[in-house]
LUMDODREN-949001 format. One record per atom (N, C-alpha, C): x, y, z; residue in three letters. Coordinates in steps of 0.001 Angstrom, whole numbers, padded with zeros to 6 digits, always signed. Example, Ala and Ser with C-alpha at 12.3 -4.5 7.8 and 13.67 -1.06 7.14 Angstrom:
2
+013190-005690+007800ALA+012300-004500+007800ALA+013200-003300+007800ALA+012850-002250+007080SER+013670-001060+007140SER+012900+000030+007870SER
// end
This chain:
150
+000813-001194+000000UNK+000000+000000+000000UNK+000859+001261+000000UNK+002313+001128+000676UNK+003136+002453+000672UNK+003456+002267-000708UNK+003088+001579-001507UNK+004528+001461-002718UNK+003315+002677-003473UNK+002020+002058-003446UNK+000984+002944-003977UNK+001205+004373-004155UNK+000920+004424-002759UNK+000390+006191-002483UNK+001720+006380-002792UNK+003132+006480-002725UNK+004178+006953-002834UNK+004387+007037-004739UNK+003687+005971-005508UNK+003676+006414-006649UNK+002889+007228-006821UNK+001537+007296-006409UNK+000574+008015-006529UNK+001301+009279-006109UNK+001983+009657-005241UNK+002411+011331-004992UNK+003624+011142-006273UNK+004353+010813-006222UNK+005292+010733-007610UNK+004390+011376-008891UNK+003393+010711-009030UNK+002749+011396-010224UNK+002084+012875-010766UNK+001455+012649-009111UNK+000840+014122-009314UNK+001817+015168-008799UNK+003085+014896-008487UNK+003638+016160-008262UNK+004215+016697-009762UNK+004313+015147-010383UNK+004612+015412-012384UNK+003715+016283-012759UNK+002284+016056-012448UNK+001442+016378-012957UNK+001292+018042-012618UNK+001594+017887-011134UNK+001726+019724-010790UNK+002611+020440-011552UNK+003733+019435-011456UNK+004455+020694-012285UNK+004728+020959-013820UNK+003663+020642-014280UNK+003441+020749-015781UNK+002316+021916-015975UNK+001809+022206-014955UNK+000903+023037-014898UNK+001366+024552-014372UNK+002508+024400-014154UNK+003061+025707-013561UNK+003506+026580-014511UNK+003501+027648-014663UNK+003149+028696-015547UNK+004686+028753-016545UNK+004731+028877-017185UNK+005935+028698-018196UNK+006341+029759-017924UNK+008048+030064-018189UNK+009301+030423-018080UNK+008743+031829-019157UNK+008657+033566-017945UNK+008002+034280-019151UNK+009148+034548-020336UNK+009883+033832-020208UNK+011096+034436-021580UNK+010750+033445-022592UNK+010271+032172-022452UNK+009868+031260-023553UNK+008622+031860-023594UNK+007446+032421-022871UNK+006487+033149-023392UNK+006601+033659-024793UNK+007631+034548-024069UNK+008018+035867-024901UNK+008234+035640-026276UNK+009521+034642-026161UNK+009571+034689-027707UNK+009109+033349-028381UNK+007946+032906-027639UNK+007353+032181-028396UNK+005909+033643-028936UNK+005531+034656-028128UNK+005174+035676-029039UNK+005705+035789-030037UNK+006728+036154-030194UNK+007427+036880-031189UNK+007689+036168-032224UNK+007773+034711-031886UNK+008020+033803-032988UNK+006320+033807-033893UNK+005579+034120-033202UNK+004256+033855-033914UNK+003967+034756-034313UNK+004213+036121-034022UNK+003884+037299-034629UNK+004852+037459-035904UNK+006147+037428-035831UNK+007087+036814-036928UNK+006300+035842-038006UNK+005758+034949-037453UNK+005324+034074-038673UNK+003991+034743-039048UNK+003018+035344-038445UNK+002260+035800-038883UNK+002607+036757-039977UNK+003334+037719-039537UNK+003982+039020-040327UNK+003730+038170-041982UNK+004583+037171-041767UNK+005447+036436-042767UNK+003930+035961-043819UNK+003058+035156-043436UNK+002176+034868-044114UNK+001134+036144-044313UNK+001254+037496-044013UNK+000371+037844-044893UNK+001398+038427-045906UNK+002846+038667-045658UNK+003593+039314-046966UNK+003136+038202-048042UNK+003497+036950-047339UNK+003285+035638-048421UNK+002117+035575-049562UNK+000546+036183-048721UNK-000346+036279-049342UNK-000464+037440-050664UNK+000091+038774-050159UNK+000149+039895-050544UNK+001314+039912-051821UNK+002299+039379-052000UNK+003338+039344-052580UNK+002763+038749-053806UNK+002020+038014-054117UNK+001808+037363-055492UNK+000617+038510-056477UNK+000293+039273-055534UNK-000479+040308-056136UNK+000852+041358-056515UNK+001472+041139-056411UNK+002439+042418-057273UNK+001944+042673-058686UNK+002410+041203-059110UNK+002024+040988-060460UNK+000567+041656-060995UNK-000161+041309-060550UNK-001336+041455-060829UNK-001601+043241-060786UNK-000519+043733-059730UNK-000605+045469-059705UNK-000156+045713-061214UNK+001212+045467-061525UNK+001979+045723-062783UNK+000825+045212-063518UNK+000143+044267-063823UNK-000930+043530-065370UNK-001865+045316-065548UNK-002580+045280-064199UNK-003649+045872-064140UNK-003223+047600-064667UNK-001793+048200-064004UNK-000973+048926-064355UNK-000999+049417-066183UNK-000664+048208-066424UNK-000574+048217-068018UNK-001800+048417-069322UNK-002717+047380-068504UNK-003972+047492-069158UNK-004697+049140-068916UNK-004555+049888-067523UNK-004825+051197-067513UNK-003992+052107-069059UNK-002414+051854-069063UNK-001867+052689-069993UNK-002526+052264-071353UNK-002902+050658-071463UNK-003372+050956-072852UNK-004647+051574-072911UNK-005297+051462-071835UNK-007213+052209-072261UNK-007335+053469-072131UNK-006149+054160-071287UNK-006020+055458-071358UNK-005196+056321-072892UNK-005073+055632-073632UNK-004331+056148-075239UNK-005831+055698-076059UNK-007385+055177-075525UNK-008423+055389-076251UNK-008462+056439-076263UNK-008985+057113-077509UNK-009648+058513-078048UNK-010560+058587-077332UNK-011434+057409-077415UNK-013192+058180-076914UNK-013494+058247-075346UNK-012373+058056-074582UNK-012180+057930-073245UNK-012468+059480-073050UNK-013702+059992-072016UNK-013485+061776-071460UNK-012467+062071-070661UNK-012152+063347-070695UNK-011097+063769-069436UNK-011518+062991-068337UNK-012570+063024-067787UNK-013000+062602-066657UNK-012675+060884-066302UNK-012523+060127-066990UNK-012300+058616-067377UNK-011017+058310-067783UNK-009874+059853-068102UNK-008818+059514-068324UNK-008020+060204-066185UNK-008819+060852-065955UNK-008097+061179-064741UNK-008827+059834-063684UNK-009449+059017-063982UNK-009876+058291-062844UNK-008881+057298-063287UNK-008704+056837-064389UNK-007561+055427-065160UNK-006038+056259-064211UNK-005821+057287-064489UNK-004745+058063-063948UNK-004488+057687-062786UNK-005663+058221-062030UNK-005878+058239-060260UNK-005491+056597-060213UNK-005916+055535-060500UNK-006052+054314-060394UNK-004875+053932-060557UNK-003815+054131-061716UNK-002878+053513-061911UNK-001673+054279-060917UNK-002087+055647-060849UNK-000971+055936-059436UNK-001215+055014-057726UNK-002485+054708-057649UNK-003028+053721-056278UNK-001987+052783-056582UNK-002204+051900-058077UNK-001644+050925-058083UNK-000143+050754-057884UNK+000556+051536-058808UNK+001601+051840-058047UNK+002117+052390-056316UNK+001700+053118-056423UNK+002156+053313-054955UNK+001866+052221-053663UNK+000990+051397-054074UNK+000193+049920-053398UNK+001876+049065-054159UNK+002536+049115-054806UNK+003672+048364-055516UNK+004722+048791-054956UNK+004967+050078-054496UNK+005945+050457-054028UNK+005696+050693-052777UNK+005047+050563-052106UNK+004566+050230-050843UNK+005157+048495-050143UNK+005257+047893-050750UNK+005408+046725-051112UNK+006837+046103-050841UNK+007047+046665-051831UNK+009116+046757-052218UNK+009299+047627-050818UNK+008761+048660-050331UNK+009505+049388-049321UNK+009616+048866-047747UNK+008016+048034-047778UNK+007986+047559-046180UNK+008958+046201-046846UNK+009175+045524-047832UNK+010252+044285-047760UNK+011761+044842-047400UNK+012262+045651-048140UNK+013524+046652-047285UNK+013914+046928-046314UNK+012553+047359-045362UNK+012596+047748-044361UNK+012354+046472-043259UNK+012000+045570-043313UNK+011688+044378-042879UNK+013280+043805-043229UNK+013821+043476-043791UNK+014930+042453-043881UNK+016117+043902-043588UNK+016254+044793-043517UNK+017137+046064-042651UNK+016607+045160-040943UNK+015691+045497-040541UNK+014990+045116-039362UNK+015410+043562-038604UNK+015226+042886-039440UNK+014870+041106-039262UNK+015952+040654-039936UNK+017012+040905-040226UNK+017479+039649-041244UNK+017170+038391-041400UNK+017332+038290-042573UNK+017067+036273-042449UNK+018063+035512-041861UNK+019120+035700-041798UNK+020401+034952-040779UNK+020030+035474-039016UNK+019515+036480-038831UNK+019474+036876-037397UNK+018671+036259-036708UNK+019350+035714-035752UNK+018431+034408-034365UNK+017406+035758-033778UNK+016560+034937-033062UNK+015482+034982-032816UNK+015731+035692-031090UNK+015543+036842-030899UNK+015926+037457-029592UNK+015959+036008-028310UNK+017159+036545-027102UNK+016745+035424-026219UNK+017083+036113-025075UNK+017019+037467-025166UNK+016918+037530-023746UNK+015340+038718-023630UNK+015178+039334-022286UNK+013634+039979-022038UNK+014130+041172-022893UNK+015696+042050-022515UNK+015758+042950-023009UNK+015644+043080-024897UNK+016352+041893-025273UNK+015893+041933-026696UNK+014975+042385-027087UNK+013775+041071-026491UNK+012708+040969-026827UNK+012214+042382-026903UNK+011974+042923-025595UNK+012007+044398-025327UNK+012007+045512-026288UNK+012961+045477-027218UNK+013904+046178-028362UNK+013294+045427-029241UNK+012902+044305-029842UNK+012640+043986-031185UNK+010725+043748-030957UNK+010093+043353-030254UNK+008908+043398-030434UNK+008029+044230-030506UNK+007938+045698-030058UNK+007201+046563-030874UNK+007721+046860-032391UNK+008798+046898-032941UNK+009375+047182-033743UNK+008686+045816-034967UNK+008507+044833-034533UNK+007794+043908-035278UNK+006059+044005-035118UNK+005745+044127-034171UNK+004917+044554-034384UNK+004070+046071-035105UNK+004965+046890-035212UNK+004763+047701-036446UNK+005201+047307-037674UNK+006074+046445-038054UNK+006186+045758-039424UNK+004816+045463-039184UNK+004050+044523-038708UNK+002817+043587-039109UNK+001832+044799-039297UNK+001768+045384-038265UNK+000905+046826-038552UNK+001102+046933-039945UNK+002218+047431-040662UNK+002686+047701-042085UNK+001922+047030-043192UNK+002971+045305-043171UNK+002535+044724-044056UNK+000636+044714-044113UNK-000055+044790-042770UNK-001463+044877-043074UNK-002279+045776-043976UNK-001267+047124-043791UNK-001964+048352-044342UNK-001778+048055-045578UNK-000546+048044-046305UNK+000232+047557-047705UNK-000804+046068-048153UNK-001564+045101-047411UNK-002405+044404-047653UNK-003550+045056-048642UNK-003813+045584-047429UNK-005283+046659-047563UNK-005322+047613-048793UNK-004429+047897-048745UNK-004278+049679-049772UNK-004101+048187-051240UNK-003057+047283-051548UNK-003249+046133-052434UNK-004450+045883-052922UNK-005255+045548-052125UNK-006567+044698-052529UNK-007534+045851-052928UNK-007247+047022-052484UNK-008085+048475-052598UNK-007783+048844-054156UNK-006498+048846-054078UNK-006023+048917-055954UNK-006481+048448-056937UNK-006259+046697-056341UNK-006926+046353-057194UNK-008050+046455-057735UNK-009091+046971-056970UNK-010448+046661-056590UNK-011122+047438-057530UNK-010264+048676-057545UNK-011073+050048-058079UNK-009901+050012-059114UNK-009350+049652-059789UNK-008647+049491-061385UNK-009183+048132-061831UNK-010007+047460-061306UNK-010482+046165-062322UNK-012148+046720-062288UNK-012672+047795-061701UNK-013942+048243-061336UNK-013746+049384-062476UNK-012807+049865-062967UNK-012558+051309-063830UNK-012552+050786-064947UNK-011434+049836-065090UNK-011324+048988-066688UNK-012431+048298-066560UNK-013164+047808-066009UNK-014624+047329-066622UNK-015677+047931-066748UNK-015615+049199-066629UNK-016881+050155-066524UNK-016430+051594-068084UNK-015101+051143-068257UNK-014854+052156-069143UNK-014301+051930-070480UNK
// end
C-alpha cells in the first residue's frame, strides 16, 4: 500500500508541475516567434499580387491612349494607376525595411531585453505589411472596377 500512495504522490507532483506557468522568456519569444510568422504569411499572401498590380498597371496605360475615353475617365484610369503603383511600391519598401529590421540569418531574440527592443518594432512591421495588404486589394479593386466600366 506504501509502494501505492508513494507512486501516486510521484505522479501528481509530475502532474503539478506541468501546470506551472511557463518560463516568461519562452512566453516571450514564443510571441514573437508567432507574430514573426504571422507578419510572414500575410507578406506571403500579398506578394503574389504584385504581379497582378503591374498587369492591371498596363492594361490602364493601354485604355487610357483610347480617343473616346473623357477627361474625366482619363483622370480616374490616372488616379487608379498611381493607387496601383504606390500599393507596388509600398510593397518593395515595407520588404527593405523588414529584412534592414529582421534579417534572415538573425536568431530569434533570447533575452527579455531583446525581446524588449525587437517586439514593438515587429509589431509595427505587421501593422505595415497589413496596411500595404489593404491599400493592395483596394487597388486592385477600383482598377479592375474602372477597366470594366470604361
Amino acid at each position: 500500500m506504501k509502494k501505492i500512495i508513494y507512486l501516486f504522490a510521484i505522479v501528481m507532483i509530475a502532474f503539478s508541475c506541468k501546470n506551472v506557468a511557463e518560463d516568461p522568456l519562452e512566453e516571450e519569444i514564443a510571441s514573437f516567434d508567432q507574430l514573426t510568422e504571422q507578419t510572414m504569411e500575410v507578406h506571403d499572401e500579398v506578394m503574389p499580387e504584385m504581379g497582378r498590380l503591374m498587369d492591371l498597371s498596363i492594361e490602364i496605360d493601354s485604355k487610357m491612349e483610347d480617343a473616346a475615353l473623357s477627361d474625366a475617365q482619363v483622370e480616374q484610369l490616372f488616379d487608379a494607376q498611381v493607387q496601383l503603383d504606390e500599393a507596388h511600391d509600398a510593397m518593395m519598401d515595407w520588404m527593405k525595411d523588414y529584412s534592414e529590421k529582421f534579417p534572415y540569418e538573425a536568431e530569434t531574440p533570447s533575452t527579455i531585453e531583446e525581446l524588449e527592443e525587437k517586439m514593438p518594432i515587429l509589431q509595427a512591421s505587421y501593422n505595415e505589411i497589413i496596411k500595404v495588404k489593404n491599400d493592395t486589394q483596394a487597388a486592385i479593386k477600383n482598377a479592375e472596377e474602372l477597366l470594366a466600366n470604361s
